[in-house]
C-alpha positions, 0 to 999 in steps of 0.5 A, spaced: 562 253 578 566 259 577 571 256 571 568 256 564 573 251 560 576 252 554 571 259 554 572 264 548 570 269 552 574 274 556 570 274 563 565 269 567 559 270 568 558 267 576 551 264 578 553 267 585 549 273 585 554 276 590 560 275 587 562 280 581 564 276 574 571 274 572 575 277 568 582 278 565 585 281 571 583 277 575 588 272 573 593 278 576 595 277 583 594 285 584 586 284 588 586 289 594 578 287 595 575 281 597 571 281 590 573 281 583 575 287 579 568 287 575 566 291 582 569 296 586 569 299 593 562 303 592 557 302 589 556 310 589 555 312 582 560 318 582 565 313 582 570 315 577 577 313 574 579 319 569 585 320 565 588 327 562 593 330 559 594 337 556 600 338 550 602 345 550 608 348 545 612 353 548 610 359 545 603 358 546 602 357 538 598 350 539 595 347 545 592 340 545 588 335 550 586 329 552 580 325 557 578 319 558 574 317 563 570 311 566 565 311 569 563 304 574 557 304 577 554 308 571 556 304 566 559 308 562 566 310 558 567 317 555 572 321 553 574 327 549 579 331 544 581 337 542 586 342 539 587 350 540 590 354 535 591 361 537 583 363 538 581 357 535 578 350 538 576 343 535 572 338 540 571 332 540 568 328 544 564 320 544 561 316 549 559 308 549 557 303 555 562 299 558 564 293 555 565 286 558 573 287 558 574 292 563 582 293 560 579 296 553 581 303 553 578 306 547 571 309 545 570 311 538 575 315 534 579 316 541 584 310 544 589 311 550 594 305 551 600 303 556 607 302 553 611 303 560 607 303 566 609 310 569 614 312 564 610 312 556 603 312 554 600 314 547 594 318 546 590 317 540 585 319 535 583 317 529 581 321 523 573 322 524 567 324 522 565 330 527 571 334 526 577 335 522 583 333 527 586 327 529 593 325 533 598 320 535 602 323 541 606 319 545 608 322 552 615 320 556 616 322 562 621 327 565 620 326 572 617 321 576 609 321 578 608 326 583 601 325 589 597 331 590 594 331 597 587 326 597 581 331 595 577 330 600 571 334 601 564 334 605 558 337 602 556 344 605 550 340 609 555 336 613 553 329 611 554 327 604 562 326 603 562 328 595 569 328 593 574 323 595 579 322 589 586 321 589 590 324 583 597 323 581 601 328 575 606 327 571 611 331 567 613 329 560 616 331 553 611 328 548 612 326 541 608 324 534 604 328 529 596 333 530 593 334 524 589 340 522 584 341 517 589 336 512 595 340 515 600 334 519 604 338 524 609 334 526 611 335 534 619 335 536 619 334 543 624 339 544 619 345 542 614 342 546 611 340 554 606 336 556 603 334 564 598 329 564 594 325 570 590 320 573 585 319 578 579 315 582 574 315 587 569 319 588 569 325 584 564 332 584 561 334 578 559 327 574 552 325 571 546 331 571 544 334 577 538 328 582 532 334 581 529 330 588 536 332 592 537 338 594 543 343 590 548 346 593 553 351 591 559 346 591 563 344 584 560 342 580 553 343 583 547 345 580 548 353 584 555 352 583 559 359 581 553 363 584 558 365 590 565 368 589 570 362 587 576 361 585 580 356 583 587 353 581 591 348 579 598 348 575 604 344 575 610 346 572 618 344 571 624 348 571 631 348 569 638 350 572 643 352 566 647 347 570 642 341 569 638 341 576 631 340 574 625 341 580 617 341 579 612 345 583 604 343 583 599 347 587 592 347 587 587 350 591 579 353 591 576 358 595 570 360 596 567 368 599 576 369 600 576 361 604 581 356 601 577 349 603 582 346 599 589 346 598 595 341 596 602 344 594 609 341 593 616 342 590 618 336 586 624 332 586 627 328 579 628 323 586 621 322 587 622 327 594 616 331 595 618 338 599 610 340 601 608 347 601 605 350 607 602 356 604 601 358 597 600 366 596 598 368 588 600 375 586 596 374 578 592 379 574 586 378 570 582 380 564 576 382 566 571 381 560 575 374 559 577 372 565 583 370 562 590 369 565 596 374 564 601 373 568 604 375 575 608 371 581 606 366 585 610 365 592 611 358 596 612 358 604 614 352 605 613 347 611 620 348 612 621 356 612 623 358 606 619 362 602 620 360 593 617 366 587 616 364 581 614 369 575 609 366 571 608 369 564 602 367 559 605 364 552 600 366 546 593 365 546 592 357 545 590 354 550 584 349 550 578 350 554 575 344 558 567 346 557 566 342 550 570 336 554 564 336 559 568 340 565 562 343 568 558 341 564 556 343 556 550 345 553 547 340 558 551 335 558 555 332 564 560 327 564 559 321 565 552 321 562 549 315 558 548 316 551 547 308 548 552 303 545 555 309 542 556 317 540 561 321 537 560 329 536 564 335 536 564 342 534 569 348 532 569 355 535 572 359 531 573 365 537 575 363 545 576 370 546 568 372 544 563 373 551 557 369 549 562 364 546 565 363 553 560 363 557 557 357 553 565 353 553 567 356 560 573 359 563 577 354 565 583 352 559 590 349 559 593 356 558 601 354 557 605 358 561 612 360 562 615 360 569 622 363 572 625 362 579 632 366 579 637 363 573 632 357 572 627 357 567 621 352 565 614 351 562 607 349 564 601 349 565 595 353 569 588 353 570 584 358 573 577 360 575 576 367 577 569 367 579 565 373 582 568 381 584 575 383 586 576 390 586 584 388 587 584 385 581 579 390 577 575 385 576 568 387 576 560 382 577 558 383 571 562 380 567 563 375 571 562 367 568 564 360 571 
C-alpha cells in the first residue's frame, strides 16, 4: 500500500522496489516522469542541480558568493560562502547527506530559500565557527531569467556524453547586510549588482576522478588544463539615459584555438532573446595572475549587426571560486561525500600571491564596468586563460588552470 494514514512523516517508504518513495512534492501536479520526485531520469552520478550567485558592489570594493548544489544519485548536498575585500577572501563551505525531505535547502550555516518563484530569492549564512563572515541577502530580479544554449558535450573518445546541463541566469538588485570580521555592511541596492543561476542534468567536474577510467583533458577532468584553454562567461546589463535597459550573456570554451562550446544572446526586459552568432573578444591579461584588465568584446549577431562593448575591471575584489570546490580544492571535488555533516573554511590573506593562486585558481567573479555608446552598465565575468599566447603577452610559465 502506498499511503501511510495520518503518518508524521514527510515522505512514504513504497514496498514496490521499483517505485521512488513519496514525498511532499509529490501531492503537486508538476510530474514529468512516470516515477516519483525521489528519483530522477538517470541514475548517472554526476547529476546535478546547482545554484549560484555572484553579488558585486559597483566599484569593485566588495565581492561576495553563494553555491549550493545537490547532488542526487550520490546523496549528497553541499554548498559554499565567500567574501572578497580588495585581495582578501573568506570561504566557507559545508557539506551533508540528503535528507528524506527533498524540498530542504539548507546545509550548515548556509540556507537558500524561494520568496517569489523567478523574482525574489534570499541568500543566507549564519554566524559560524569556520570563518567570521555571515550574510543575509535578498535578490529581486531586474529582468526576467534568460536560457543559455544546453551544454551538451561528448568526451574527447566519442562515447560518453559528459555534459548535458541546462542552465537559466538572471540579472537583479540585492539588498540586506554582510558581516565582516564584526564589521555589518549594509548593502543599498543602488550601489550594488547581482547575477545569479540555475541548473541541472548531467555536469562535468562532480565527485573525484574514477582511477579505473581513463583521463581526459576535458573540464573538469583529471589532465585537464594541460593544453591551451580558454574559457568565458559573463552576463551584464546596460542602461540608456532614456531608461531602455537591455543584457548581453555569452559563454564559450576553446581548446588548441577551437571554440567547442558556444551560447550568446542580447537580452530583452520582455524575455526577447536576440542570439549572437559569433562572439569576438579583444581583452588583455596579466600574465603572473592571469587576471582580467579590460578590453572590448564584439557580438555578430545572427541577424548582421556587429555590437562593441567596452569592458572595464572595477577593483580588485572579486571572489575566486577554487575554495568553493570549482575545479577542485586542495583535494576536494563537489559533490563528494563527507558524513552527516561537515563545515570548514579559511581565509586568504592575498589573491594576487602565485603560490596562493595556484591553490585557489584563476577562475573568480571579477566585477566589471561595461559601455555601448551612451549606455552604461555593470557586471560580471569569468575567465580562464590557460597556456602561451604571445598576442596577449602571456607566456607558458606562468601559466595556471
Amino acid at each position: 500500500m502506498n499511503y501511510i494514514a495520518n503518518s508524521p512523516l514527510n515522505f512514504v517508504r513504497n514496498a514496490m522496489e521499483d517505485i521512488g518513495m513519496l514525498t511532499a512534492m509529490d501531492e503537486m501536479l508538476n510530474h514529468q516522469i512516470v516515477d516519483t520526485f525521489a528519483t530522477v531520469t538517470t541514475s548517472e552520478h554526476s547529476w546535478t542541480e546547482k545554484i549560484w550567485s555572484a553579488i558585486v558592489r559597483k566599484d569593485g570594493s566588495l565581492a561576495i558568493d553563494f553555491g549550493l548544489g545537490r547532488y542526487h544519485n550520490r546523496g549528497v548536498m553541499d554548498g559554499w560562502a565567500a567574501v572578497s575585500r580588495g585581495s582578501q577572501q573568506w570561504t566557507v563551505r559545508a557539506n551533508r547527506e540528503l535528507r528524506d525531505d527533498p524540498t530542504i535547502t539548507e546545509v550548515g550555516p548556509i540556507r537558500y530559500e524561494i520568496i517569489e518563484p523567478l523574482r525574489k530569492v534570499r541568500y543566507v549564512l549564519e554566524k559560524n565557527d569556520a570563518q567570521p563572515i555571515s550574510y543575509d541577502i535578498t535578490f529581486t530580479a531586474e529582468m526576467p531569467p534568460f536560457f543559455e544554449d544546453r551544454h551538451r558535450q561528448r568526451e574527447k573518445d566519442g562515447f560518453r556524453v559528459g555534459s548535458d546541463v541546462i542552465r537559466y541566469h538572471q540579472i537583479g538588485v540585492p539588498s540586506g547586510w554582510v558581516e565582516i570580521e564584526g564589521e555589518r555592511i549594509e548593502i543599498i541596492p543602488e550601489e550594488w549588482t547581482e547575477y545569479r543561476d540555475h541548473s541541472w542534468g548531467i555536469r562535468l567536474d562532480v565527485g573525484a576522478h574514477n582511477a579505473d577510467i581513463r583521463p581526459t583533458t576535458a573540464f573538469g577532468d583529471a589532465r585537464f588544463g594541460e593544453d591551451e584553454f580558454v574559457l568565458i562567461w559573463t552576463p551584464f546589463m546596460l542602461e540608456k539615459p532614456n531608461g531602455e535597459r537591455y543584457a548581453y550573456h555569452f559563454y564559450f570554451m576553446s581548446s588548441l584555438g577551437k571554440i567547442f562550446y558556444s551560447s550568446g544572446y542580447l537580452n530583452r526586459p520582455d524575455g526577447a532573446q536576440e542570439k549572437v552568432a559569433r562572439v569576438r573578444p579583444e581583452l588583455k591579461f596579466d600574465d603572473a595572475t592571469r587576471r582580467l584588465l579590460g578590453g572590448k568584446v564584439h557580438f555578430d549577431m545572427l541577424q548582421g549587426a556587429t555590437h562593441t562593448v567596452e569592458v572595464e575591471v572595477m577593483g580588485t575584489s572579486g571572489v575566486h571560486l577554487g575554495p568553493g570546490l570549482y575545479l577542485g580544492f586542495d583535494g576536494r571535488k563537489h559533490g563528494s561525500w563527507h558524513g552527516p555533516l561537515t563545515i570548514e573554511g579559511e581565509k586568504f590573506e592575498n589573491t594576487l600571491d602565485r603560490e596562493t593562486l595556484k591553490r585557489i585558481r584563476q577562475l573568480r567573479d571579477c566585477p566589471i564596468k561595461v559601455t555601448e555608446g551612451d549606455a552604461v552598465g555593470y557586471g560580471i565575468m569569468e575567465t580562464i586563460i590557460h597556456g602561451a599566447d604571445p598576442e596577449l603577452g602571456l607566456t607558458k610559465e606562468n601559466s595556471l588552470v
